[in-house]
N, CA and C atoms as a LAMMPS dump frame, in Angstrom:
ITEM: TIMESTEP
0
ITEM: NUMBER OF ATOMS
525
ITEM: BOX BOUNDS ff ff ff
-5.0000000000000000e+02 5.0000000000000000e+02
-5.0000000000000000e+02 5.0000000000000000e+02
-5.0000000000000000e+02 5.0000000000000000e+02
ITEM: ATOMS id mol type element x y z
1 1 1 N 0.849 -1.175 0
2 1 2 C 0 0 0
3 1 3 C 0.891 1.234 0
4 2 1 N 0.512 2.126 -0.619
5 2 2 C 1.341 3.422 -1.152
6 2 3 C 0.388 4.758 -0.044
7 3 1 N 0.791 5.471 0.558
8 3 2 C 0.167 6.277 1.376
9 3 3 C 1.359 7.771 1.055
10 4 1 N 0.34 8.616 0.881
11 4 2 C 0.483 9.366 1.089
12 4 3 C 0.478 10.939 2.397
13 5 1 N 0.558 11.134 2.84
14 5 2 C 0.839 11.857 4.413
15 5 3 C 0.634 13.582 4.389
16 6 1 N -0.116 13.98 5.047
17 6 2 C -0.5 15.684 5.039
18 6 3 C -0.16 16.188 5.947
19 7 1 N 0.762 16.724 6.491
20 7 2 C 1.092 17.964 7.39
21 7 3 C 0.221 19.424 6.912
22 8 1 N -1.158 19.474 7.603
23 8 2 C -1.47 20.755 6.953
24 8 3 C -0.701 21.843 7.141
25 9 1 N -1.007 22.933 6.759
26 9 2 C -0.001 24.086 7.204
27 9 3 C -0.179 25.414 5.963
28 10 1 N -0.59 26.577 6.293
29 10 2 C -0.153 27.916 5.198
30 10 3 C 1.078 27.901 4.325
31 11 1 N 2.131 27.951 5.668
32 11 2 C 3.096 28.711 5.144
33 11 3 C 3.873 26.951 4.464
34 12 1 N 3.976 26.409 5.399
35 12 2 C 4.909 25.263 4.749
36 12 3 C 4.076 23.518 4.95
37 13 1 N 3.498 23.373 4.204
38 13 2 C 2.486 21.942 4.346
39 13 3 C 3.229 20.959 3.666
40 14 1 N 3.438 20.079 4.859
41 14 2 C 4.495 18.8 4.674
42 14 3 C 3.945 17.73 3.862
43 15 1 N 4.729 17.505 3.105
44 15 2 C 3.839 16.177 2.195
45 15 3 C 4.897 14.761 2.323
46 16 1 N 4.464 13.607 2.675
47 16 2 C 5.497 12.647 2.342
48 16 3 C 4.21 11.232 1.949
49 17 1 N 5.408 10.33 1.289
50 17 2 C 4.812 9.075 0.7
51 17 3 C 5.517 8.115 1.098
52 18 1 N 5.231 7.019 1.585
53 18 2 C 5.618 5.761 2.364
54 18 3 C 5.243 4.616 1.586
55 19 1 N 5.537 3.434 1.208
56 19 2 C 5.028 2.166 0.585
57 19 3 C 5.401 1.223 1.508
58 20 1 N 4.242 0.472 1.879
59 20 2 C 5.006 -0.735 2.881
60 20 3 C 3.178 -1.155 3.166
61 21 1 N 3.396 -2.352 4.485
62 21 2 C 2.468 -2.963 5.034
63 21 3 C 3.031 -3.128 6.251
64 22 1 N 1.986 -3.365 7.243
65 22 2 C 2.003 -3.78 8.463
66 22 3 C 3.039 -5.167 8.49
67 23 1 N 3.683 -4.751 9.367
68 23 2 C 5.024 -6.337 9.745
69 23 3 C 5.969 -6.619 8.584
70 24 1 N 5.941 -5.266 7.6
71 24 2 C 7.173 -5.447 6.732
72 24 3 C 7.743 -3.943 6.787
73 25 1 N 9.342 -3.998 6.36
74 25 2 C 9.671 -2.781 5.94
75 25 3 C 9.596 -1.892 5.12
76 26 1 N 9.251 -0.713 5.241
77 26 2 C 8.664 0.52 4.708
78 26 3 C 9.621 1.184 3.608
79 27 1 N 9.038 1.649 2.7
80 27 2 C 9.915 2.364 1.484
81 27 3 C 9.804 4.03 1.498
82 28 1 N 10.652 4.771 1.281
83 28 2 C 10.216 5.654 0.857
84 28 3 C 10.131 6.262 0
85 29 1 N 9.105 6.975 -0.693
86 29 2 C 8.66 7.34 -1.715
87 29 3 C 8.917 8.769 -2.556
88 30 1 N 8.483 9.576 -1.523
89 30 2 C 9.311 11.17 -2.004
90 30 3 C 8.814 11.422 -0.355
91 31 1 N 9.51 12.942 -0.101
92 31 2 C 9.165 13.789 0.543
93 31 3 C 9.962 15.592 0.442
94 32 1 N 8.736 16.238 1.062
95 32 2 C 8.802 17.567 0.604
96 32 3 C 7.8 18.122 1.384
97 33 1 N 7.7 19.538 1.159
98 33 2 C 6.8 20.781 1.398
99 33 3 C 6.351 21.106 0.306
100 34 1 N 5.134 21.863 0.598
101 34 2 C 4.212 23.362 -0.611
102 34 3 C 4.557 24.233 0.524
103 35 1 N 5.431 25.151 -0.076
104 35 2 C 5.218 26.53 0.816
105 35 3 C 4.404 27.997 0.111
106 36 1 N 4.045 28.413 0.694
107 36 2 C 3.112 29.874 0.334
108 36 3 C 3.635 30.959 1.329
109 37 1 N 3.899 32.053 0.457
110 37 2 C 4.321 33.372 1.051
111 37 3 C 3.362 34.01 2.537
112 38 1 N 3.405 34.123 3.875
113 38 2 C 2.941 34.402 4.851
114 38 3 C 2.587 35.885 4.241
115 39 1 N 3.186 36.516 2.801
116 39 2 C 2.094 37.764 3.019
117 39 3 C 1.208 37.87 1.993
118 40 1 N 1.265 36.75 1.481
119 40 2 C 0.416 36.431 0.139
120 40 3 C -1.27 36.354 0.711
121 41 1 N -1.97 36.319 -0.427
122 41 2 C -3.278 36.698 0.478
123 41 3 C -3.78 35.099 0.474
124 42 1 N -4.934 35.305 1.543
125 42 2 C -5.34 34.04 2.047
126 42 3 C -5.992 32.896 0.509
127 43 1 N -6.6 33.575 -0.342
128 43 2 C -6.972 32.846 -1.216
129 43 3 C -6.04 32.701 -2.388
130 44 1 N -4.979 32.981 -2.614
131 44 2 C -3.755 32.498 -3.23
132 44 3 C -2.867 31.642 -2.598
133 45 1 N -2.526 31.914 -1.472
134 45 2 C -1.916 30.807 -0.748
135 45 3 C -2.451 29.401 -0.376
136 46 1 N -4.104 29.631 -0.522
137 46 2 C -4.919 27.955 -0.865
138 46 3 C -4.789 27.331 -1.988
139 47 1 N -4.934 28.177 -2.673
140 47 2 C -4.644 27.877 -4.663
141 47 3 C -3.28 27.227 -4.631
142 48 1 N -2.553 27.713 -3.917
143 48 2 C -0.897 27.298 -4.059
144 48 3 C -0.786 26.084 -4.004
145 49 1 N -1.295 25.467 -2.389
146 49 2 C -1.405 24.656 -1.588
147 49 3 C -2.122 23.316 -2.321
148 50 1 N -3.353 23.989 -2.993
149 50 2 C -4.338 23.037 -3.645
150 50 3 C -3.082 22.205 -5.203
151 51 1 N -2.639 22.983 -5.403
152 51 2 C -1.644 23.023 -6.643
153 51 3 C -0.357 22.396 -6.472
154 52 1 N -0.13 22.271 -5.568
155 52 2 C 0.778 21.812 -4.96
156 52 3 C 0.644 20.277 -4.893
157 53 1 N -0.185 20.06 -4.256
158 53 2 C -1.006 19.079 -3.537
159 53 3 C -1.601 18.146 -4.608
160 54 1 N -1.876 18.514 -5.64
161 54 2 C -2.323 18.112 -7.013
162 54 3 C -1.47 17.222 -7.559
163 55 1 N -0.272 17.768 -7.72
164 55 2 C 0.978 17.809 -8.416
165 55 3 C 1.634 16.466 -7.802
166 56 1 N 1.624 16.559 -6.352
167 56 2 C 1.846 15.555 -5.753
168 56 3 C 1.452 13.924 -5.906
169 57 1 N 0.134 14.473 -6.104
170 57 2 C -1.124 13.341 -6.058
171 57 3 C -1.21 12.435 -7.739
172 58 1 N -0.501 13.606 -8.434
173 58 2 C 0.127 12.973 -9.666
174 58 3 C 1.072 12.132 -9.839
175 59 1 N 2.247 12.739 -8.998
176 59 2 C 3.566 12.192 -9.106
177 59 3 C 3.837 10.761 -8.284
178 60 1 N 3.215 10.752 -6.997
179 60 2 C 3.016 9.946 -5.982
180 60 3 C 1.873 8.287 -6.598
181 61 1 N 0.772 8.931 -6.661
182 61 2 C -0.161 8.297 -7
183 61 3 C -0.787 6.992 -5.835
184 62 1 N -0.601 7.86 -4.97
185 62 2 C -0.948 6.828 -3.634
186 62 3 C -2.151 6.081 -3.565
187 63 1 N -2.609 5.236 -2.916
188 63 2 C -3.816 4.025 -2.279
189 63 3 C -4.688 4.729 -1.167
190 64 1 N -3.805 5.973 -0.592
191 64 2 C -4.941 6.244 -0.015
192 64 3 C -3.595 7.863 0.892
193 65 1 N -4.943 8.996 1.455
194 65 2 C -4.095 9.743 1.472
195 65 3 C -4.651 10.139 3.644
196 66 1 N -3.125 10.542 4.528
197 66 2 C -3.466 10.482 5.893
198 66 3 C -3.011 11.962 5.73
199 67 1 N -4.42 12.776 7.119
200 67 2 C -3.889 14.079 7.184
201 67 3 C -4.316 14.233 8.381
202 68 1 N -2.936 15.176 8.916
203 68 2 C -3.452 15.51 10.635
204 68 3 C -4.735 15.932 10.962
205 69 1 N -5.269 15.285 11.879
206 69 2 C -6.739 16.114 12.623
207 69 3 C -6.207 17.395 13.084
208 70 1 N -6.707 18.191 12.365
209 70 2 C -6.855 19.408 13.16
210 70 3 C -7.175 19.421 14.682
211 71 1 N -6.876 19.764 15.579
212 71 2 C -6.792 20.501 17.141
213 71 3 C -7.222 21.402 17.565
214 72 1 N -7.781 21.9 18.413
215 72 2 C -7.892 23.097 19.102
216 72 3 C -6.176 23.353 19.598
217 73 1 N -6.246 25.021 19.083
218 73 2 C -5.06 25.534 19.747
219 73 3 C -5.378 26.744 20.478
220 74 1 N -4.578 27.323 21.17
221 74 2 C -4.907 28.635 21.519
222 74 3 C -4.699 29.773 20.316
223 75 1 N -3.174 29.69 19.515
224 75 2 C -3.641 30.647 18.756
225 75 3 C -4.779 30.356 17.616
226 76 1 N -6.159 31.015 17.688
227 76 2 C -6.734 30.778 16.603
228 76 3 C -6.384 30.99 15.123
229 77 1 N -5.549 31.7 15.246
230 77 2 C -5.141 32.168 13.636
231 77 3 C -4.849 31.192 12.899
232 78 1 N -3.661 29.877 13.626
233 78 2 C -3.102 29.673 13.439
234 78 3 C -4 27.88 13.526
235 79 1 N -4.637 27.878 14.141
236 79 2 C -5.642 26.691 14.157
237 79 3 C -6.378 26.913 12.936
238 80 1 N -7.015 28.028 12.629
239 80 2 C -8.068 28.044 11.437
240 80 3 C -6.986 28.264 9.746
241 81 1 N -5.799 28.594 9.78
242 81 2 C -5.202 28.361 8.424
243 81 3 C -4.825 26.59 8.336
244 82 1 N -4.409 25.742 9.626
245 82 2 C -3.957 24.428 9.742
246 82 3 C -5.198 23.456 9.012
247 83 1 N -6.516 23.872 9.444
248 83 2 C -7.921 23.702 9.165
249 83 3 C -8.231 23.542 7.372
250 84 1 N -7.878 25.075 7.315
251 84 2 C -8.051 25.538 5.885
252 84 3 C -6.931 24.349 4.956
253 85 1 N -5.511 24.407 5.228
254 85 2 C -4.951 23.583 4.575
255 85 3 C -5.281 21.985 4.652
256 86 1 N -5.9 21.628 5.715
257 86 2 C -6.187 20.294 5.864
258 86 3 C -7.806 20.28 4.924
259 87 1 N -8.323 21.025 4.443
260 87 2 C -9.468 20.758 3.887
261 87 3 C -9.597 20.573 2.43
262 88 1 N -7.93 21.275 1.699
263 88 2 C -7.736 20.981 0.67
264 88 3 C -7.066 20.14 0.576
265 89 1 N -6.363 19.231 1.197
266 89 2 C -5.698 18.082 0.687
267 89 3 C -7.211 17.077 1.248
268 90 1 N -7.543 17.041 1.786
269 90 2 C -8.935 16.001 1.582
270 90 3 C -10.095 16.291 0.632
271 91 1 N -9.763 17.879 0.226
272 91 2 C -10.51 17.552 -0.912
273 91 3 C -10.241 17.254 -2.322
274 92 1 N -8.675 17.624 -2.466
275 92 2 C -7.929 16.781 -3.556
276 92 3 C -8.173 15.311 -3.861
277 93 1 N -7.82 14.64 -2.32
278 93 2 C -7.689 13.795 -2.469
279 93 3 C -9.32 12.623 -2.855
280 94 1 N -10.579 13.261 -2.158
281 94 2 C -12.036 13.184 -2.648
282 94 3 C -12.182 13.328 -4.227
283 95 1 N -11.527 14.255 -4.464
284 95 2 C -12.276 14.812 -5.748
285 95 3 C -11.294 13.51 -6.64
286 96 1 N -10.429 12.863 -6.512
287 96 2 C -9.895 11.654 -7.001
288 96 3 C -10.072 10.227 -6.616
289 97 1 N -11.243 10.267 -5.512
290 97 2 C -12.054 9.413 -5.348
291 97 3 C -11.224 8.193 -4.106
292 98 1 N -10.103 8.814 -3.357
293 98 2 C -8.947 8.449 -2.664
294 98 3 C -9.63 8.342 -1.56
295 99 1 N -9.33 7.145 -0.532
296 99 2 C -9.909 7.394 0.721
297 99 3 C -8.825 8.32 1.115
298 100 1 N -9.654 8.775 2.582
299 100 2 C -9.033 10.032 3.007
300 100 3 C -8.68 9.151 5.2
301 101 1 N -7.888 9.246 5.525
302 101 2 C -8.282 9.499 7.097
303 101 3 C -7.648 10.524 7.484
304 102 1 N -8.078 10.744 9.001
305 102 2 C -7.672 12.19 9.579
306 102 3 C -7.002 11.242 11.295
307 103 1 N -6.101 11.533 11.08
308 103 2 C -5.058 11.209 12.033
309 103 3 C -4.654 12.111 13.276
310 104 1 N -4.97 12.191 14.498
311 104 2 C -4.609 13.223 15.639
312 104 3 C -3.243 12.948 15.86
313 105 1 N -2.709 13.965 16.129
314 105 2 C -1.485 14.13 16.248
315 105 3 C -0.292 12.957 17.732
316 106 1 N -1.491 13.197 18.706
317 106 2 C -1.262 12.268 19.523
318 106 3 C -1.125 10.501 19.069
319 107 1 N -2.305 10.417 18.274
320 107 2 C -2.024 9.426 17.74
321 107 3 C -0.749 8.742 16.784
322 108 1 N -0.101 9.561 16.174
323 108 2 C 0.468 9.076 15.012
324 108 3 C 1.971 9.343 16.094
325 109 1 N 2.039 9.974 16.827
326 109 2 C 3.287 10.242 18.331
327 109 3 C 3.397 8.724 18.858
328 110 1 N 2.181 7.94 18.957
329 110 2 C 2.12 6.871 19.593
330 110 3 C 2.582 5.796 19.001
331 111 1 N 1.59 6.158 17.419
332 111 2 C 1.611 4.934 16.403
333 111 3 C 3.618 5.224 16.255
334 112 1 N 4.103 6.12 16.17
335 112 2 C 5.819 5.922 15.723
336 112 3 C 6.67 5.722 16.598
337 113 1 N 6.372 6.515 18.163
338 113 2 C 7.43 6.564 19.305
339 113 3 C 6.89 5.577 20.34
340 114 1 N 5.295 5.184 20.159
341 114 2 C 5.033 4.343 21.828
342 114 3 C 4.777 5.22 22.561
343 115 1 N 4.966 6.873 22.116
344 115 2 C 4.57 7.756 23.08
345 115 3 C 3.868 8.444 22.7
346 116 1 N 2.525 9.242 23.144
347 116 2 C 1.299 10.114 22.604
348 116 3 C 2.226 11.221 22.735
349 117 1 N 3.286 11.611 23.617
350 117 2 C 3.455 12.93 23.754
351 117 3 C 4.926 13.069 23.31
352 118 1 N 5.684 12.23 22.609
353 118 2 C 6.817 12.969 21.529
354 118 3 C 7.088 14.213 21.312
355 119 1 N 8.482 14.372 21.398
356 119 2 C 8.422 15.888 20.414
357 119 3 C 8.921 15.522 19.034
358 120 1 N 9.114 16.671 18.315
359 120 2 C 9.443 16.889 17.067
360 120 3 C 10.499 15.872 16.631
361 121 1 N 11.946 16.203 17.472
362 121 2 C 13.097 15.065 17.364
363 121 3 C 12.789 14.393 17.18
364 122 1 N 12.308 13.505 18.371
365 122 2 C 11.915 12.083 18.214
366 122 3 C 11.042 11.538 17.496
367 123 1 N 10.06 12.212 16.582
368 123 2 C 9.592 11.567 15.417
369 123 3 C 10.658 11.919 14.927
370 124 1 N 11.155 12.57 14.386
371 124 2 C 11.927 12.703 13.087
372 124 3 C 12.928 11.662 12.745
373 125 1 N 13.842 11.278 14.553
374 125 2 C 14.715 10.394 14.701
375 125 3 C 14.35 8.985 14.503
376 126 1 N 12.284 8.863 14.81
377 126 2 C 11.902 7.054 14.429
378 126 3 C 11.792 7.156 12.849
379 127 1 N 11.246 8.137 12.065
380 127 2 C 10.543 8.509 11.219
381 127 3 C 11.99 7.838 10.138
382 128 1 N 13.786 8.472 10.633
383 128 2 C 15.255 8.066 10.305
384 128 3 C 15.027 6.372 10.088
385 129 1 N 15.055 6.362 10.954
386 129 2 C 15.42 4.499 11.5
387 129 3 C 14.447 3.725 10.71
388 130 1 N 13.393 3.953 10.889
389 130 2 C 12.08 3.246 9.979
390 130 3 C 12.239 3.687 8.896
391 131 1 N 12.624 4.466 7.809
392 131 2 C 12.568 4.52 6.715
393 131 3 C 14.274 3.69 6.343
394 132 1 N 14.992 3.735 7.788
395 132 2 C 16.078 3.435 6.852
396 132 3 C 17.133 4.498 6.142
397 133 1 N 16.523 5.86 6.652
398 133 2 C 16.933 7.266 6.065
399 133 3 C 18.671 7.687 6.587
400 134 1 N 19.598 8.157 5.742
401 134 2 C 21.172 8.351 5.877
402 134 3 C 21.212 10.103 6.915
403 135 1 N 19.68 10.74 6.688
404 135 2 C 19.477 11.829 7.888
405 135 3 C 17.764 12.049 7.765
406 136 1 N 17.749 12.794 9.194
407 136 2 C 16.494 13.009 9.374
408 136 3 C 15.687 14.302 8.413
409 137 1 N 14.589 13.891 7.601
410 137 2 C 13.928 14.359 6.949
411 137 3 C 13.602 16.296 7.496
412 138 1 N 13.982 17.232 6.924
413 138 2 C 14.353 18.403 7.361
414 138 3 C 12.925 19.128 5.999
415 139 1 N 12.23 20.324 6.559
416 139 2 C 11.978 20.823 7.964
417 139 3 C 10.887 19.642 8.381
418 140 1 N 10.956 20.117 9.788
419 140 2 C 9.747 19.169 10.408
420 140 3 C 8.29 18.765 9.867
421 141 1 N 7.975 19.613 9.353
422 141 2 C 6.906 19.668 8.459
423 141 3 C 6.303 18.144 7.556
424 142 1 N 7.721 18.335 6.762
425 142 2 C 8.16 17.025 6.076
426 142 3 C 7.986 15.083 6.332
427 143 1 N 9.305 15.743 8.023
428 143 2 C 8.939 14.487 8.86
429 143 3 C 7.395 14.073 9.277
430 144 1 N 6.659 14.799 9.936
431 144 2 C 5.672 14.67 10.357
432 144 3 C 4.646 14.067 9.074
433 145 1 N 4.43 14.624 8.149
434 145 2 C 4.207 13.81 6.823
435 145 3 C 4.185 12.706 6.345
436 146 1 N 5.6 12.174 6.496
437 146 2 C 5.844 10.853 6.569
438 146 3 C 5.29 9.588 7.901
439 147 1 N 5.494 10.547 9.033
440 147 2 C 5.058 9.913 10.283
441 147 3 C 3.553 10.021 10.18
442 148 1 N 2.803 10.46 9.599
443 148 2 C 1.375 10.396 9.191
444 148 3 C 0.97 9.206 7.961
445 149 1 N 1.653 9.077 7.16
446 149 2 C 1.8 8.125 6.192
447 149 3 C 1.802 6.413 6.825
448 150 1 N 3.538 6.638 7.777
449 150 2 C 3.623 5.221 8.534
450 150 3 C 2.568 5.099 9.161
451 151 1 N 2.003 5.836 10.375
452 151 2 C 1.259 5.63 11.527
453 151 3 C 0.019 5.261 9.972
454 152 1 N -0.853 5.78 9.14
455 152 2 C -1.987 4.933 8.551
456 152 3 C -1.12 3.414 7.979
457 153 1 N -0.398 3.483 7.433
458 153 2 C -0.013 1.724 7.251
459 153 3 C 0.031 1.266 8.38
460 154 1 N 0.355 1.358 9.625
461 154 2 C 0.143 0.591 10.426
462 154 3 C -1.043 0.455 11.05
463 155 1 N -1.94 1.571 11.591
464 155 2 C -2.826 1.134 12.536
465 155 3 C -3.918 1.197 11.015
466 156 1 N -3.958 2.339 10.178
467 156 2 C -5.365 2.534 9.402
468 156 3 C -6.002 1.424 8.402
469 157 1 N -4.902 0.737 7.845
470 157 2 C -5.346 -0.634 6.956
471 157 3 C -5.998 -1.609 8.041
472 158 1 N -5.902 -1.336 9.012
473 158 2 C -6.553 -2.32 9.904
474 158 3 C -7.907 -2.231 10.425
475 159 1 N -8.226 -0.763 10.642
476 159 2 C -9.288 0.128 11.03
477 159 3 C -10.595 -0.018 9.714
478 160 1 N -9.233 0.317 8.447
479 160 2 C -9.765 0.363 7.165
480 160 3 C -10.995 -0.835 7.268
481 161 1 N -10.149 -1.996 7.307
482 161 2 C -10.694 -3.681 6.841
483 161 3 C -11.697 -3.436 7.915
484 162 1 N -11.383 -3.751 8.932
485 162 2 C -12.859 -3.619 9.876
486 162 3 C -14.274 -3.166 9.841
487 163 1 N -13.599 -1.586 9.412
488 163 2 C -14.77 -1.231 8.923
489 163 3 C -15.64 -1.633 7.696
490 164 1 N -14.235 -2.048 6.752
491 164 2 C -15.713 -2.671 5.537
492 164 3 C -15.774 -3.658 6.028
493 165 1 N -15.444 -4.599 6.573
494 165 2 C -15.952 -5.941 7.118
495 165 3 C -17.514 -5.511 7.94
496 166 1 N -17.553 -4.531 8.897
497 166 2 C -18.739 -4.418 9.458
498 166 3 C -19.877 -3.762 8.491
499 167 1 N -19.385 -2.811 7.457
500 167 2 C -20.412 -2.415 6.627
501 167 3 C -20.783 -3.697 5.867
502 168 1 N -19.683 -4.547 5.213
503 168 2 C -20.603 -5.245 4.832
504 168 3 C -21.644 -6.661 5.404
505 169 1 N -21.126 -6.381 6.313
506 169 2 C -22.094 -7.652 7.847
507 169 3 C -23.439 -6.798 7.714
508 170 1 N -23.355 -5.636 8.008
509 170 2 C -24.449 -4.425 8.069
510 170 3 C -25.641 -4.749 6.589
511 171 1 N -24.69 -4.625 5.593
512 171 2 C -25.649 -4.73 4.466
513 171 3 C -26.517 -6.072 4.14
514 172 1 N -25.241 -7.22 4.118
515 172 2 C -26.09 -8.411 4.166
516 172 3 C -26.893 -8.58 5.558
517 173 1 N -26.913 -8.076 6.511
518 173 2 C -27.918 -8.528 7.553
519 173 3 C -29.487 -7.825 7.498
520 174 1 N -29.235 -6.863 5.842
521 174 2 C -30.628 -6.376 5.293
522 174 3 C -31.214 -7.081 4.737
523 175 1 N -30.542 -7.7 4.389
524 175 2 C -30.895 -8.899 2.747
525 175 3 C -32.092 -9.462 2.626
């Protein structure tokens, strides 16, 4: 399975691609940023992002695409552009008919380190080791991307199956 990974973000939205399965080793695929000018106006810097993100979705051509759950933060500014960018890579990835999940940040800390509350390093440093990488994936943005990618091959193909397993228990128990 080929996954693709969303760090939302304005100014710099992390993109990475992972290929692997649960209980084997992981490939990596590309990784990078879309960055947009912080004084560019709000509806060009989505266009960017969306374009960006496109481009990706070309080059990559992933099985399915993971993007951080948005959070409550205190700064709002800065919660509602994270929002905004997370709404165009799920809708890229919709409008290509891609499943989409939304991954909390705590979660995907857990799914890579064993720990919900990681910092930055230390994904970046499992994010090294698990890919197999000669340095850690620079800016953070990036890493986190990728660590969104691994964390759905591991826990989301599993979540995935379940759930169609129960939808389809659900449907035939209409029959």
């Amino acid at each position: 399975m080929r996954v693709m990974g969303v760090d939302p973000g304005l100014t710099r939205c992390g993109l990475g691609a992972v290929e692997g399965r649960p209980g084997a080793p992981l490939t990596l695929v590309a990784v990078g940023v879309v960055r947009t000018a912080a004084d560019d106006e709000l509806g060009a810097r989505l266009v960017g992002i969306e374009a960006g993100i496109e481009r990706w979705l070309d080059d990559v051509r992933p099985d399915a695409v993971a993007v951080e759950r948005v959070f409550s933060q205190h700064n709002v500014r800065t919660v509602m552009g994270t929002a905004q960018a997370a709404g165009i890579a799920v809708l890229c990835a919709a409008r290509r008919g891609l499943p989409v999940a939304l991954h909390t940040p705590s979660e995907v800390k857990a799914a890579i380190t064993g720990s919900g509350t990681a910092d930055k390093k230390q994904i970046g440093s499992m994010v090294t080791r698990l890919l197999r990488l000669a340095e850690m994936p620079k800016p953070a943005d990036a890493a986190d991307a990728l660590a969104l990618a691994i964390c759905h091959i591991w826990r989301g193909t599993g979540q995935s199956r379940l759930a169609d397993a129960l939808a389809k228990a659900a449907r035939g128990g209409r029959r």
